[in-house]
C-alpha positions as CSV (number, residue, x, y, z in Angstrom):
1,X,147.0,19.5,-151.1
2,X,148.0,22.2,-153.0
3,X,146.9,25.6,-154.2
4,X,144.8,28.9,-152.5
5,X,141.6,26.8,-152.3
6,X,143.1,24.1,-150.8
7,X,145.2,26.2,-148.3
8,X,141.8,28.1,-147.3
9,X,140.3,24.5,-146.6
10,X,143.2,23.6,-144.2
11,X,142.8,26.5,-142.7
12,X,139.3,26.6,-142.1
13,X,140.0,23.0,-140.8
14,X,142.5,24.2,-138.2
15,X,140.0,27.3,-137.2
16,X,137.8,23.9,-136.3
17,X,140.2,22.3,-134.4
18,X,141.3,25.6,-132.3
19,X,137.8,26.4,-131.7
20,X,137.4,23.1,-129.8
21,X,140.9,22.7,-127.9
22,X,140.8,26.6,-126.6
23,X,137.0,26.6,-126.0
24,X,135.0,23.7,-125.9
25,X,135.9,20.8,-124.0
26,X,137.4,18.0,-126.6
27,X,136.6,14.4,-125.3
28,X,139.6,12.0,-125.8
29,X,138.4,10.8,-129.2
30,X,138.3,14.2,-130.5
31,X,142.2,14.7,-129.0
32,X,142.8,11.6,-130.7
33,X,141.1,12.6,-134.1
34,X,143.2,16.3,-133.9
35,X,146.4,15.1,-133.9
36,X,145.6,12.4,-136.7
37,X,144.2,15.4,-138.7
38,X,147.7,17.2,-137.7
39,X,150.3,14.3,-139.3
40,X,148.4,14.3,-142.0
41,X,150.9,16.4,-144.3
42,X,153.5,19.4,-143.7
43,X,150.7,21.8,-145.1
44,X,148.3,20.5,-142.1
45,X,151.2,21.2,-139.3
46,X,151.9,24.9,-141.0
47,X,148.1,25.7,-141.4
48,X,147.7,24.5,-137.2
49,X,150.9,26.8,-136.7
50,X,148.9,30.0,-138.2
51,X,145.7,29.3,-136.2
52,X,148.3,29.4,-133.2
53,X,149.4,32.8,-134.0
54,X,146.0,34.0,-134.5
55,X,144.9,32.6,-131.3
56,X,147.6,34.4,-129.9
57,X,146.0,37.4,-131.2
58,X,143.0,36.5,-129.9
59,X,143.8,36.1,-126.6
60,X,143.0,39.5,-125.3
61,X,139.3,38.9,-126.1
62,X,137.7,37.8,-122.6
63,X,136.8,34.6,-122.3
64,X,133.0,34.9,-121.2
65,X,132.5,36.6,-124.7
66,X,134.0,34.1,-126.2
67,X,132.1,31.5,-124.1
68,X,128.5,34.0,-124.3
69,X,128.9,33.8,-128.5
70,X,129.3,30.2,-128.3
71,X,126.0,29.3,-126.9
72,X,124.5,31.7,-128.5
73,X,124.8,29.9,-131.5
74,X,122.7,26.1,-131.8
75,X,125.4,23.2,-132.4
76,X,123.8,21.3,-134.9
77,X,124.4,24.8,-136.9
78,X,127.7,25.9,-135.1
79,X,130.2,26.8,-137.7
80,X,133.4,26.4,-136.4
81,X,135.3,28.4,-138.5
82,X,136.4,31.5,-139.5
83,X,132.8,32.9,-140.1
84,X,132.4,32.0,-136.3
85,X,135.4,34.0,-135.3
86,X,134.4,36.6,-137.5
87,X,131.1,36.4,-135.6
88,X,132.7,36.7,-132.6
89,X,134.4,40.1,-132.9
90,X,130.9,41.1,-133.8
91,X,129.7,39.9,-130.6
92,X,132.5,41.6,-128.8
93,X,132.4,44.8,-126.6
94,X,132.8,48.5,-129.1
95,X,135.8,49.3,-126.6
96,X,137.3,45.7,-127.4
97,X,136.7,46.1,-131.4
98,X,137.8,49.8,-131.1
99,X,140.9,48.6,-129.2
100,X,142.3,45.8,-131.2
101,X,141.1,45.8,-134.8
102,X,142.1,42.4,-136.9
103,X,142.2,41.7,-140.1
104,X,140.8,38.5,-141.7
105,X,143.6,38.5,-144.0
106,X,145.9,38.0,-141.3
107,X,144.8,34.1,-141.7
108,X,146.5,34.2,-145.1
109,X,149.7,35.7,-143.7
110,X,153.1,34.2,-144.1
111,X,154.0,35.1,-140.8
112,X,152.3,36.2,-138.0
113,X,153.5,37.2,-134.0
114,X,150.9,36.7,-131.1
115,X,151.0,39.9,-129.2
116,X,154.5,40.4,-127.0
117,X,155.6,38.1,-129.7
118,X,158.3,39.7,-132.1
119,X,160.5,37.7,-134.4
120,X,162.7,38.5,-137.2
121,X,163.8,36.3,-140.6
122,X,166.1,36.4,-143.3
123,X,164.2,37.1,-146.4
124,X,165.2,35.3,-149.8
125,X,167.3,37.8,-151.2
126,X,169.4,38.4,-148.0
127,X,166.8,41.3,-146.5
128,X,166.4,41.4,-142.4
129,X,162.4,41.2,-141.8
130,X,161.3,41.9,-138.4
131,X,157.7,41.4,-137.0
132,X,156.3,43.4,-133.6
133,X,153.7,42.5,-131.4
134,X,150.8,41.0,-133.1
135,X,151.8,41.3,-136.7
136,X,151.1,39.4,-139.8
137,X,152.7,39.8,-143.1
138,X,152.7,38.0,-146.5
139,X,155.7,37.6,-148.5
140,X,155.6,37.8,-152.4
141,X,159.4,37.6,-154.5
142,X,159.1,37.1,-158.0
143,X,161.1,37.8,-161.1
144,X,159.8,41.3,-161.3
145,X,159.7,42.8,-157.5
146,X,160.6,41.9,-153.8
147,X,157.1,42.6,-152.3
148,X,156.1,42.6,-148.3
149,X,152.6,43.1,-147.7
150,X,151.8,44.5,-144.3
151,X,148.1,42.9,-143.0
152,X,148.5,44.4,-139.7
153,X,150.9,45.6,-137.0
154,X,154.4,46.6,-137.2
155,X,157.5,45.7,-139.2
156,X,161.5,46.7,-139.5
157,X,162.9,46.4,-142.5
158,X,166.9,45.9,-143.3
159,X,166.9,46.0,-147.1
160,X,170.0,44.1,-149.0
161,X,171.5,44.7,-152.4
162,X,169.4,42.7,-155.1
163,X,171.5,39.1,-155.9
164,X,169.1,39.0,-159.1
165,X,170.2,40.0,-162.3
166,X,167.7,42.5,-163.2
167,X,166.9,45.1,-160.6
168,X,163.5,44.2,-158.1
169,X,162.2,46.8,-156.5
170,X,161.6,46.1,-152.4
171,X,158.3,47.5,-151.8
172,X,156.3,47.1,-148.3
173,X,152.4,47.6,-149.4
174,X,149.6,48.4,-147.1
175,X,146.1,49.1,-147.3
176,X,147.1,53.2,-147.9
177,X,149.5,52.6,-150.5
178,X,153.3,51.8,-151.1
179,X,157.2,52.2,-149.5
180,X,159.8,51.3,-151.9
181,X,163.1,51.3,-150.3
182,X,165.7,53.5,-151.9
183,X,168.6,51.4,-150.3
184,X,167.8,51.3,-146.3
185,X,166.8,50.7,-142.7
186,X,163.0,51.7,-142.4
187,X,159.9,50.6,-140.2
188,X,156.1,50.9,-141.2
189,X,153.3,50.6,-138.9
190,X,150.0,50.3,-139.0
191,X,148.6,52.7,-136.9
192,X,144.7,52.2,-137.6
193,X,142.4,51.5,-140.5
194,X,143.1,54.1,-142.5
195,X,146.8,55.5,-141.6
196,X,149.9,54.2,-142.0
197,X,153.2,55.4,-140.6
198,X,156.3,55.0,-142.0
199,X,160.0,55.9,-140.1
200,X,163.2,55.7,-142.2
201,X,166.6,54.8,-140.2
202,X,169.4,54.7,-142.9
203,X,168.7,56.0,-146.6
204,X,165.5,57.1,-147.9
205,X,162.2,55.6,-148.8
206,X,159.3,56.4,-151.6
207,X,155.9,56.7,-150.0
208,X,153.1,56.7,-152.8
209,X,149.4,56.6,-151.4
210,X,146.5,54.8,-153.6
211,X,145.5,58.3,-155.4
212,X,148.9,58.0,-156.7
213,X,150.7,61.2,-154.4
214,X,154.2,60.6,-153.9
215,X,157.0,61.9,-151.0
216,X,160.2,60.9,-150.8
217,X,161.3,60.0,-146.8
218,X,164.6,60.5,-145.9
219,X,166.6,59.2,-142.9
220,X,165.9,60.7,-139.3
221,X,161.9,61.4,-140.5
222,X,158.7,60.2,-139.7
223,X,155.4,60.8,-141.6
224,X,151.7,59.2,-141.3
225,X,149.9,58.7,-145.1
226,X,146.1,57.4,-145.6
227,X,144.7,56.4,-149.1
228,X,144.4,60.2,-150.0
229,X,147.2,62.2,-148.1
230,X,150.5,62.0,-146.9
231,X,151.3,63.9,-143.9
232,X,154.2,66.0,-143.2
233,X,157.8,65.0,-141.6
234,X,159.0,65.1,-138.0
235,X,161.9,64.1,-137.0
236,X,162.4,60.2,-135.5
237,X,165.6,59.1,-133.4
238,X,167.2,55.8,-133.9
239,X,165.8,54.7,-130.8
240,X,162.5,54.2,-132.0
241,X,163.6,50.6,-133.6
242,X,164.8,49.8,-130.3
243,X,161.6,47.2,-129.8
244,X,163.6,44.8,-132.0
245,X,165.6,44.3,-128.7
246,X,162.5,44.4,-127.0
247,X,162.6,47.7,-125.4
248,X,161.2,51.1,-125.0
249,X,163.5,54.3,-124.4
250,X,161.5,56.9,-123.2
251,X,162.5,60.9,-123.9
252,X,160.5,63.0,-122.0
253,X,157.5,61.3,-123.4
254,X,153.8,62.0,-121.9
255,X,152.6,59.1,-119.6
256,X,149.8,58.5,-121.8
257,X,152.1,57.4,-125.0
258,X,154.1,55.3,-122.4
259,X,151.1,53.8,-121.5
260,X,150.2,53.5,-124.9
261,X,153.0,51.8,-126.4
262,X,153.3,49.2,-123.7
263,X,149.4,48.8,-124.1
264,X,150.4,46.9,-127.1
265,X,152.1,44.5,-125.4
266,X,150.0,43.0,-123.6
267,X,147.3,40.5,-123.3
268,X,144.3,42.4,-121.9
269,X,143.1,46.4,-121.7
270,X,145.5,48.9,-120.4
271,X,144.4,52.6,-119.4
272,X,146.1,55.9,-118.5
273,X,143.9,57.8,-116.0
274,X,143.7,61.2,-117.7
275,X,144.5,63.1,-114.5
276,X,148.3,61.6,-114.9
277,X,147.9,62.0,-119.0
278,X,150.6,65.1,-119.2
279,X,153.3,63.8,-117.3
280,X,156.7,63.3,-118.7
281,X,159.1,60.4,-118.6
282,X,162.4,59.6,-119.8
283,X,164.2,56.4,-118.9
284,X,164.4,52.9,-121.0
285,X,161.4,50.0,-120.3
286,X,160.9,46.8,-121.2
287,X,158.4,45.5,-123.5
288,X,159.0,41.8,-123.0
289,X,158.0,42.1,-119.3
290,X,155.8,44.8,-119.0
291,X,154.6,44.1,-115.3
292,X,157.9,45.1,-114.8
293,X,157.4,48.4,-116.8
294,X,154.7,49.1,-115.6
295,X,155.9,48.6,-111.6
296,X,158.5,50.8,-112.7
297,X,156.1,53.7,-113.8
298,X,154.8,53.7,-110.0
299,X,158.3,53.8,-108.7
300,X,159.4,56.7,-110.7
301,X,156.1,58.8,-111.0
302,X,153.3,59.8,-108.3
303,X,150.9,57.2,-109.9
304,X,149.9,53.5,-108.9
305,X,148.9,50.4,-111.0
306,X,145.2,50.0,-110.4
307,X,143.7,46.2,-111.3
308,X,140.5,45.6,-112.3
309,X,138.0,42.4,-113.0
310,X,138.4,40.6,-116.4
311,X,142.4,41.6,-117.1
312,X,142.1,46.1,-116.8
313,X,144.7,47.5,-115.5
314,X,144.8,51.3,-115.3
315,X,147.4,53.9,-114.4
316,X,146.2,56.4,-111.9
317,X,147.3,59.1,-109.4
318,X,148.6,57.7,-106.4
């Protein structure tokens, strides 16, 4: 099978086939039936691979929603597919859709992490890509540019010189508009649906936003740009990449970005109480384990880890 109409196919197929293993109950013939569908061809294997990341992603939405939507719908007209998942963010909670937006593009993504997930790759012309938690980029290198398109999340960048004879610009390109790399080290994030946020390590990058405005970035800065504006500069430390090793170094950081940064780490709702909101923290955390973190918040503050039904956890005053 080749081509984008055939790829969509497979991977409406393989939205089937998760649908059924992760929330149905598959009889032994429909086991049987799945992994005959999965030998079928390389391009079956990769498409089941990207409905693994996505369900990755999908695994902070509670499982009675997911179970409520399903028999909600009648079978004989149950699409199990991506209209149905699409259907059940819809059917979801405004503090769940408000708290982890997805794209639907994401599906056509290159590579994807689940979230805690990060992993990085050596792109084709030499370039270091790295993904954070729950990110999804695709990957376009052609005679005339070196293009990264950002569908969601977070991504380091470790551009290389060009090994093709006539020059390529690297560009990372998200929803708001462009980065070209100008020789360097940078990270863009997608902070919601209409910013994005850029942070340059070594060198400089070009930020141009979709009404065409243009700011050059240089190293140790940090700006935020939307489709119409690009905001202005404050300073970033080196340490700010340091979630490629999977950790967090806090400098006298409010709680309630603490909290928020390890929030997206984890599989299920995490809350700052805002009575502990303004205090400060410095010390390093770690975002692979971050029950650990989180212990280690009541430890050095005057707070305690409160659990709730259905996966909350909130921060509060001890």
């Amino acid at each position: 099978m080749a081509g984008v109409a055939a790829q969509n196919t497979l991977l409406s197929e393989a939205a089937d086939w998760l649908i059924v293993l992760r929330y149905e109950t598959p009889t032994a013939k429909e086991q049987a039936r799945f992994e005959q569908w999965r030998r079928q061809s390389p391009a079956h294997e990769a498409a089941w691979h990207k409905a693994e990341a996505m369900l990755g992603m999908f695994a902070q939405v509670p499982a009675e929603v997911c179970q409520q939507t399903l028999h909600a719908v009648q079978r004989p007209d149950r699409r199990k597919s991506l209209a149905w998942l699409g259907g059940l963010l819809v059917a979801a909670p405004a503090g769940w859709l408000a708290w982890r937006e997805l794209s639907w593009r994401d599906w056509m993504a290159d590579q994807a992490t689940a979230v805690g997930q990060s992993r990085s790759m050596l792109l084709p012309d030499g370039s270091t890509l790295t993904l954070n938690t729950a990110s999804a980029v695709a990957i376009h290198f052609n005679a005339k540019e070196r293009l990264v398109r950002l569908l969601g999340g977070e991504i380091l960048v470790t551009t290389q010189a060009d090994p093709s004879p006539s020059y390529r610009p690297f560009v990372v390109e998200t929803r708001q508009g462009t980065v070209r790399a100008l020789g360097t080290r940078f990270s863009v994030r997608r902070v919601d649906a209409g910013t994005s946020r850029v942070a340059v390590f070594s060198h400089a990058v070009a930020i141009t936003n979709q009404q065409g405005a243009t700011q050059v970035l240089q190293e140790g800065h940090t700006a935020d740009f939307s489709s119409s504006a690009i905001g202005p500069q404050t300073d970033v430390q080196a340490s700010a990449a340091l979630w490629e090793q999977g950790m967090l170094l806090a400098k006298n950081m409010l709680l309630a970005d603490v909290v928020a940064e390890i929030a997206r780490y984890r599989a299920g709702p995490l809350h700052c109480d805002p009575a502990v909101a303004q205090l400060r923290l410095s010390g390093a955390l770690s975002l692979k384990d971050t029950d650990a973190s989180l212990a280690l918040l009541a430890q050095s503050l005057p707070v305690r880890i409160e659990r709730l039904a259905h996966g909350v956890v909130r921060v509060v005053r001890r």
